[in-house]
N, CA, C and O atoms as a Tinker XYZ file with bonds, in Angstrom:
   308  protein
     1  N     39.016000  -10.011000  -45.724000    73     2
     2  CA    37.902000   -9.094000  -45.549000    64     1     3
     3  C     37.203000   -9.440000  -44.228000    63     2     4     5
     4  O     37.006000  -10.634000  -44.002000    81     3
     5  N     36.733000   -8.354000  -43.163000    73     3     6
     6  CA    35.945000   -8.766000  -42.073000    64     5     7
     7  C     34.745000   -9.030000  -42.198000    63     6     8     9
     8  O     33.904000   -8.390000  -42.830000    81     7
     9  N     34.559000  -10.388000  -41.347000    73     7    10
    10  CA    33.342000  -10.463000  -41.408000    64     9    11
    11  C     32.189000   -9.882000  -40.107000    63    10    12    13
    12  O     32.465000   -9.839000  -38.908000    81    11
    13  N     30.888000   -9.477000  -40.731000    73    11    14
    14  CA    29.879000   -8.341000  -39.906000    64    13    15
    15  C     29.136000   -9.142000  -39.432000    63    14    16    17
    16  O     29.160000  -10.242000  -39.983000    81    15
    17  N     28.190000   -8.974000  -38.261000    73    15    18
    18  CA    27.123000   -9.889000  -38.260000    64    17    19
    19  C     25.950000   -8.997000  -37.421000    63    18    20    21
    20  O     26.029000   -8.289000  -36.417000    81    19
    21  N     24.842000   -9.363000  -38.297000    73    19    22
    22  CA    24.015000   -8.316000  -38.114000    64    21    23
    23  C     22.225000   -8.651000  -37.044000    63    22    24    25
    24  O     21.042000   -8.812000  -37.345000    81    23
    25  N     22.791000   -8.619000  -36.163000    73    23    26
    26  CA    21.530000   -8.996000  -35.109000    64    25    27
    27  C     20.730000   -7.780000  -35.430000    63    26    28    29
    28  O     21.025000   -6.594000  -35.577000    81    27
    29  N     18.950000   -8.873000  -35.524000    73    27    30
    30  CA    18.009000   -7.933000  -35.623000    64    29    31
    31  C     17.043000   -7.626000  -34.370000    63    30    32    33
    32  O     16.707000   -8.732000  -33.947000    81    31
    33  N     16.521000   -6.744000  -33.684000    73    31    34
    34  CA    15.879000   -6.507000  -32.524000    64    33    35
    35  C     14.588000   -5.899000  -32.348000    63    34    36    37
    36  O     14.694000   -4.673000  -32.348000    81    35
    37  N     13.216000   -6.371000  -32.174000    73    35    38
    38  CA    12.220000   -5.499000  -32.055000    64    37    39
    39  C     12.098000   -5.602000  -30.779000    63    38    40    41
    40  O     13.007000   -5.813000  -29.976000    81    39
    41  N     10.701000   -5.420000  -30.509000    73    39    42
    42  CA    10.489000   -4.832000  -28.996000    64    41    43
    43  C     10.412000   -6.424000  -27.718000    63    42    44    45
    44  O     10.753000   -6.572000  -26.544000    81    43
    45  N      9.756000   -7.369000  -28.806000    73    43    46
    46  CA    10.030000   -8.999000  -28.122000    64    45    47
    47  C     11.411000   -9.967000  -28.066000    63    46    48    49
    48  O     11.536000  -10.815000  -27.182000    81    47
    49  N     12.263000   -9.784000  -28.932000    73    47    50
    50  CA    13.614000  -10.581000  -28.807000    64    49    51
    51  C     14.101000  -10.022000  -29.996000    63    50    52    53
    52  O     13.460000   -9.463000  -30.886000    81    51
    53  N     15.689000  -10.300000  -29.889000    73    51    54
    54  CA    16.846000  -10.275000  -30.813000    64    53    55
    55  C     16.873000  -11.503000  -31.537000    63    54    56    57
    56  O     16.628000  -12.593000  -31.021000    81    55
    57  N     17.149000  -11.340000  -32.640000    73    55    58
    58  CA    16.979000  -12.415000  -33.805000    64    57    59
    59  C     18.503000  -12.788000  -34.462000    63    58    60    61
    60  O     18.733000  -12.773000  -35.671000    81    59
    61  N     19.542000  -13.142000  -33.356000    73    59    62
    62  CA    21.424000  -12.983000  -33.985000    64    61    63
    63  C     20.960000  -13.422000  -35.254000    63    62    64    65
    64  O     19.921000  -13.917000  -35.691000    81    63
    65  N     22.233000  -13.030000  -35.774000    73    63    66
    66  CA    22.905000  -13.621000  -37.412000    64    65    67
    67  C     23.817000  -14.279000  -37.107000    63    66    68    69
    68  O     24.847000  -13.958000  -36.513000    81    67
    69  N     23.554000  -15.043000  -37.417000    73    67    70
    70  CA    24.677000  -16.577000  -37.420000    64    69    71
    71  C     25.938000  -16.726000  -38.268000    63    70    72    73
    72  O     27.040000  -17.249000  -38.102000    81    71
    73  N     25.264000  -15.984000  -39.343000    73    71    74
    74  CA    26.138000  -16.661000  -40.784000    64    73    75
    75  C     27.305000  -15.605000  -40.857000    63    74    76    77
    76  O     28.470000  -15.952000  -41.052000    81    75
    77  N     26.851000  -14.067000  -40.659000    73    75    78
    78  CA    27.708000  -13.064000  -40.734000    64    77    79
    79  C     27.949000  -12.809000  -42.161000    63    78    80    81
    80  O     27.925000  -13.716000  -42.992000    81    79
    81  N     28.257000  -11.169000  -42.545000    73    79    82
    82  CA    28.396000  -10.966000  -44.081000    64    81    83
    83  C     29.905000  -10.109000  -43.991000    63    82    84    85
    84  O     30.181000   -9.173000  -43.240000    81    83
    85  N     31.013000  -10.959000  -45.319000    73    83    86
    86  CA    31.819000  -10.217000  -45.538000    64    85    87
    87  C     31.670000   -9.128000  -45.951000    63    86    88    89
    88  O     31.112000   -9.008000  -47.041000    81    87
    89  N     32.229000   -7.649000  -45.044000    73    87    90
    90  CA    32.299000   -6.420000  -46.183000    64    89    91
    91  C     33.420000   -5.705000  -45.872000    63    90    92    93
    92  O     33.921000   -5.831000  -44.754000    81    91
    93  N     33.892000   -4.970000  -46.692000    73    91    94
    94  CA    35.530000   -4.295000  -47.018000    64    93    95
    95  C     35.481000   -3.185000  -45.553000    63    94    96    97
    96  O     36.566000   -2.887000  -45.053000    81    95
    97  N     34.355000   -2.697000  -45.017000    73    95    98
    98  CA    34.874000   -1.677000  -43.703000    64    97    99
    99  C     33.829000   -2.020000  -42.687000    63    98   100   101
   100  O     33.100000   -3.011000  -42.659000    81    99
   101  N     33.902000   -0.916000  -41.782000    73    99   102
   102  CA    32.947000   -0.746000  -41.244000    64   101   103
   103  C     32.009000    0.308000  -41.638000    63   102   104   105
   104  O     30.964000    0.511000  -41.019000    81   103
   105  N     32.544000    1.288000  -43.133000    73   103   106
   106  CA    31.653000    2.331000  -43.620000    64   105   107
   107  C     30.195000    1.066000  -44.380000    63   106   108   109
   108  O     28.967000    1.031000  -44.461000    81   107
   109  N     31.063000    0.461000  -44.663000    73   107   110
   110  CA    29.883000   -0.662000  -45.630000    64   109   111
   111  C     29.064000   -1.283000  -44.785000    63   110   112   113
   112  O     27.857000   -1.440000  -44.973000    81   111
   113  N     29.802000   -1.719000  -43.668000    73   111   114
   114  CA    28.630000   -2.455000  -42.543000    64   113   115
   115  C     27.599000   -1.858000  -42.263000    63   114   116   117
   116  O     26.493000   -2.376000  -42.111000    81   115
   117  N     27.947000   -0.401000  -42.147000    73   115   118
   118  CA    26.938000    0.960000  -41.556000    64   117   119
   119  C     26.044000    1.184000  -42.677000    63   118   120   121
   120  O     24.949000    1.479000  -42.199000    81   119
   121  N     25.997000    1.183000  -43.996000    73   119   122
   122  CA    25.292000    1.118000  -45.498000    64   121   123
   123  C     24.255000   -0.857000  -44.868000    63   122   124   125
   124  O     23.061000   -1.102000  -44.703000    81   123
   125  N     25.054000   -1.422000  -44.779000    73   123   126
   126  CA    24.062000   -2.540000  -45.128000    64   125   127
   127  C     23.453000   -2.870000  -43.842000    63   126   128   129
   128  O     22.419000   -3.535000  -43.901000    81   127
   129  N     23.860000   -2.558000  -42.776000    73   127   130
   130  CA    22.679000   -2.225000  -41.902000    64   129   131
   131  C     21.382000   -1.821000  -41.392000    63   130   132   133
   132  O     20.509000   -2.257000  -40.643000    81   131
   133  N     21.777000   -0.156000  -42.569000    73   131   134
   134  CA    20.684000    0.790000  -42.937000    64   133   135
   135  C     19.219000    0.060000  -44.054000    63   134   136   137
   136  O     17.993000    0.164000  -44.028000    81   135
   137  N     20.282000   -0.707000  -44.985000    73   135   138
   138  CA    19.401000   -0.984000  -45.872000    64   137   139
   139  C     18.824000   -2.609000  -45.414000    63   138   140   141
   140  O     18.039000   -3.116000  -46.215000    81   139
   141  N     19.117000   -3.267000  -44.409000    73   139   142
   142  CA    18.454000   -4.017000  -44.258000    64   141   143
   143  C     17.411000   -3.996000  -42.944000    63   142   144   145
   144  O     16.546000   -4.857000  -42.783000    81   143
   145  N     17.610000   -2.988000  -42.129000    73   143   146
   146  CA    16.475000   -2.624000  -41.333000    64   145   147
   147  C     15.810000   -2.155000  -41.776000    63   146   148   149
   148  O     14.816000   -2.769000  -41.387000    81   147
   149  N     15.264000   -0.985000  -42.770000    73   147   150
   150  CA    14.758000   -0.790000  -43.530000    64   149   151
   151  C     13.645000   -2.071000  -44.431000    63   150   152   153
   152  O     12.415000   -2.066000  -44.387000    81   151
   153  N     14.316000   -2.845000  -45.018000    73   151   154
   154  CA    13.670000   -4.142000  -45.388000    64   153   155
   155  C     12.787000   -4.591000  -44.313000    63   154   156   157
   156  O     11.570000   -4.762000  -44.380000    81   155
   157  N     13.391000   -4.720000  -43.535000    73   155   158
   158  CA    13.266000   -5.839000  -42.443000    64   157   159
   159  C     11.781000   -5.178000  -41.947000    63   158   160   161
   160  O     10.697000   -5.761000  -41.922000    81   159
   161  N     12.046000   -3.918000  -41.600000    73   159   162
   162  CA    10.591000   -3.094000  -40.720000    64   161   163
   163  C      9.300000   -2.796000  -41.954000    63   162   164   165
   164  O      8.103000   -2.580000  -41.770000    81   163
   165  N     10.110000   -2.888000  -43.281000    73   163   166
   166  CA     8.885000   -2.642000  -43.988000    64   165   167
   167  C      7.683000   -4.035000  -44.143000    63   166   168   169
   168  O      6.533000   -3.713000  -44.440000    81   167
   169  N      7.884000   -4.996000  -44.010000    73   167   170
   170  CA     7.854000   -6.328000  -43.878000    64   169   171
   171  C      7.009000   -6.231000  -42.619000    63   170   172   173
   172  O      5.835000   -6.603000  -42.621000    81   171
   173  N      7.609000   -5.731000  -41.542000    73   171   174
   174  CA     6.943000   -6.163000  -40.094000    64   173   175
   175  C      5.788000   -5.089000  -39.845000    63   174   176   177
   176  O      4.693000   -5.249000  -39.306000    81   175
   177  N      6.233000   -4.205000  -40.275000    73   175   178
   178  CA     4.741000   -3.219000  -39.641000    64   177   179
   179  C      3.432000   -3.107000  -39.957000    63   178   180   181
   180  O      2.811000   -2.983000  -41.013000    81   179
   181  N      3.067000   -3.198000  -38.488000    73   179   182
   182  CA     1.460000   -3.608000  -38.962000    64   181   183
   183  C      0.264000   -1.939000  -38.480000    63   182   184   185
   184  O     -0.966000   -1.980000  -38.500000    81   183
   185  N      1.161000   -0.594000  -38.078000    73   183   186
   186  CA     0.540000    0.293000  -38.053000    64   185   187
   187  C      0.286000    0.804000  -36.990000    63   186   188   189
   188  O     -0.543000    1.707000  -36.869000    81   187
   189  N      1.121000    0.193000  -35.811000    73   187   190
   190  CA     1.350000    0.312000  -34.118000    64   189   191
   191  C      2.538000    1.333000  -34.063000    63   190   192   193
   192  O      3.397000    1.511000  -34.927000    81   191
   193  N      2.426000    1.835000  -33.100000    73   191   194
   194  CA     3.889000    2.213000  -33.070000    64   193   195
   195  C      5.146000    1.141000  -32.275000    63   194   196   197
   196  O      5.057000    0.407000  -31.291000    81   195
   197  N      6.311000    1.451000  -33.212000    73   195   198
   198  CA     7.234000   -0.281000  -32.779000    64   197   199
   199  C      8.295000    0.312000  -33.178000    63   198   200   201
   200  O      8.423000    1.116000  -34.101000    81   199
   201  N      9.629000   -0.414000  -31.925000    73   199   202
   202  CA    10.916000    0.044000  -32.581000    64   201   203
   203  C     11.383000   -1.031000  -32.951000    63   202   204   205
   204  O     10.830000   -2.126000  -32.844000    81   203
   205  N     12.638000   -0.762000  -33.504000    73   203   206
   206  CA    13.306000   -1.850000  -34.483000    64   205   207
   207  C     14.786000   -1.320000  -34.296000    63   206   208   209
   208  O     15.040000   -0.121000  -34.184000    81   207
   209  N     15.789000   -2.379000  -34.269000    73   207   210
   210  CA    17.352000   -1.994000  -34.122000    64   209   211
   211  C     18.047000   -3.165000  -35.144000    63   210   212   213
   212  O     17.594000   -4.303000  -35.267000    81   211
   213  N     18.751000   -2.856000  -35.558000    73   211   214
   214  CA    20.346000   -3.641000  -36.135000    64   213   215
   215  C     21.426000   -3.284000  -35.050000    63   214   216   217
   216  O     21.765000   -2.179000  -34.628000    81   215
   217  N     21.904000   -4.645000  -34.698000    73   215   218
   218  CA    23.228000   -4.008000  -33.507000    64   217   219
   219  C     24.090000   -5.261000  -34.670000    63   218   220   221
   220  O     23.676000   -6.354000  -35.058000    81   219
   221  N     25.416000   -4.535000  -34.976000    73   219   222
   222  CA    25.982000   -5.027000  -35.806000    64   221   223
   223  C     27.285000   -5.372000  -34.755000    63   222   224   225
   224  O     27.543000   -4.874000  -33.659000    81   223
   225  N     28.111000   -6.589000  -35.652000    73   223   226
   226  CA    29.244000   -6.728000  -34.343000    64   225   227
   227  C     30.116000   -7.342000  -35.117000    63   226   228   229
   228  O     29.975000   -7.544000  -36.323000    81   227
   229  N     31.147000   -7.690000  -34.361000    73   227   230
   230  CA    32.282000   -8.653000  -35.041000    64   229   231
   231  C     32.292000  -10.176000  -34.451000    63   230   232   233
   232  O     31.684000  -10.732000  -33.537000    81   231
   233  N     33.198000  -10.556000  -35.336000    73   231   234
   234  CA    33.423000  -12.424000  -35.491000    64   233   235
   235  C     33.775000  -12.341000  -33.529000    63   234   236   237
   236  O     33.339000  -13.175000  -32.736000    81   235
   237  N     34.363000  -11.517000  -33.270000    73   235   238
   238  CA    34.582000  -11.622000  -31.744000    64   237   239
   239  C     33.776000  -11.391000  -30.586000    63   238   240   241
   240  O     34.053000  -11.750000  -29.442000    81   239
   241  N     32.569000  -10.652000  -31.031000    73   239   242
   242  CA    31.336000  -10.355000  -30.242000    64   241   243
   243  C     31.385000   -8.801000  -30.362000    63   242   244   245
   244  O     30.391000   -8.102000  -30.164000    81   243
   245  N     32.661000   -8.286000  -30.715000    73   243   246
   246  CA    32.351000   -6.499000  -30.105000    64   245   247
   247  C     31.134000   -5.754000  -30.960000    63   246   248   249
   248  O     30.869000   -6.051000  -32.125000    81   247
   249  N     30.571000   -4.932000  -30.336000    73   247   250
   250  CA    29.408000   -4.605000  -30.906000    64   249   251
   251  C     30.037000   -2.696000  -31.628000    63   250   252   253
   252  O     30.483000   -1.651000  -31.155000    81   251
   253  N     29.702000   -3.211000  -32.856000    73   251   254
   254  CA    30.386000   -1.816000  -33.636000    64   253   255
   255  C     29.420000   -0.792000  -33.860000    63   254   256   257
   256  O     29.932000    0.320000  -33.991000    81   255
   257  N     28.247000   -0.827000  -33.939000    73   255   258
   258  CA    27.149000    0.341000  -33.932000    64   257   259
   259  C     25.511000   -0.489000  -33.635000    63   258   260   261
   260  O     25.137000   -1.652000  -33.786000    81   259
   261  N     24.918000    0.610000  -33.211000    73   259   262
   262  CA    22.977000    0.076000  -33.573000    64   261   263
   263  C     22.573000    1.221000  -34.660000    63   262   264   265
   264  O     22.927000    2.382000  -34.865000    81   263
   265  N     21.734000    0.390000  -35.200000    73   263   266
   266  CA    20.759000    1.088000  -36.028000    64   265   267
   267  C     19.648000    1.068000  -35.830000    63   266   268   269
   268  O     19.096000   -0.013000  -36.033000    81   267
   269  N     18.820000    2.198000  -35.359000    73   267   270
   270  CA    17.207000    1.852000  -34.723000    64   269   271
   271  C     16.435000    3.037000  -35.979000    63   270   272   273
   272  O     16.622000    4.012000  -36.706000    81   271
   273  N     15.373000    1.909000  -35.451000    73   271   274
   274  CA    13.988000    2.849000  -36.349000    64   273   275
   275  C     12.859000    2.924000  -35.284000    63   274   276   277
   276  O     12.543000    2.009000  -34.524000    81   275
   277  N     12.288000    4.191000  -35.350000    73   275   278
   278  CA    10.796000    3.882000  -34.628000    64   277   279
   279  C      9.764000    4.046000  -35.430000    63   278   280   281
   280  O      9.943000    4.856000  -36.339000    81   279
   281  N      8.550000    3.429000  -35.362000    73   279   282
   282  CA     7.596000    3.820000  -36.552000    64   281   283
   283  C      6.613000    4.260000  -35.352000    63   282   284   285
   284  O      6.291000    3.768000  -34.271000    81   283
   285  N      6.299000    5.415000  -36.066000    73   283   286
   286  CA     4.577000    6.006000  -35.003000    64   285   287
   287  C      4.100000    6.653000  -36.444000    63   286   288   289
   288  O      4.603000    7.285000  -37.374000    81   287
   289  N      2.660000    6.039000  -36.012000    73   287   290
   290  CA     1.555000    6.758000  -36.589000    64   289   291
   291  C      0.477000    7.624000  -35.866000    63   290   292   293
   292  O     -0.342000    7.296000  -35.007000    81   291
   293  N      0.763000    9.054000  -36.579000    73   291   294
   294  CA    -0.039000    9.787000  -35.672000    64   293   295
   295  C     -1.478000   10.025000  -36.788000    63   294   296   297
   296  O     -1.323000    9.968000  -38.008000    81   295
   297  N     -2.581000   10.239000  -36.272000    73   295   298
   298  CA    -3.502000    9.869000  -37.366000    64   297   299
   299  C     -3.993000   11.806000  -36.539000    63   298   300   301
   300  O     -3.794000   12.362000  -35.459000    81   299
   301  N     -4.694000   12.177000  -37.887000    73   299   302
   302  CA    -4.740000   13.450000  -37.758000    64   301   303
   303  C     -6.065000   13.650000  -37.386000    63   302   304   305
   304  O     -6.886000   12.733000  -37.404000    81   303
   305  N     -6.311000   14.720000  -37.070000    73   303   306
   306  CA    -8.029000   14.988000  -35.511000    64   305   307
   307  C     -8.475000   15.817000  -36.758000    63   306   308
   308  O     -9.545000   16.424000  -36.745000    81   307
């Protein structure tokens, strides 16, 4: 099974993954990407507007997709 590894990125530095997670494709990498940026930004936001990425890759370095989020809050007049 390949293993994924899932670097996290806000707007100050990239945070690699070291450990890397086995999963059966790259459809699954693209699922646990989603659901851990998700985690990850719900955790960090403090109500600014801020982006956030997953750049996922292989045991070899190649980089197989990003996953970005932006959060804006527009507050209403």
């Amino acid at each position: 099974m390949p293993r994924y590894f899932f670097d996290f990125a806000d707007a100050n530095d990239v945070y690699p993954d070291d450990q890397g997670t086995d999963l059966p494709d790259v459809e699954a990498a693209k699922v646990e990407a989603a659901k851990a940026l998700a985690a990850i930004v719900k955790d960090k936001a403090d109500g600014s507007a801020q982006d956030f990425a997953m750049i996922v890759r292989t045991e070899t370095g190649e980089v197989l997709l990003h996953a970005r989020i932006r959060l804006e809050i527009d507050m209403a007049h």
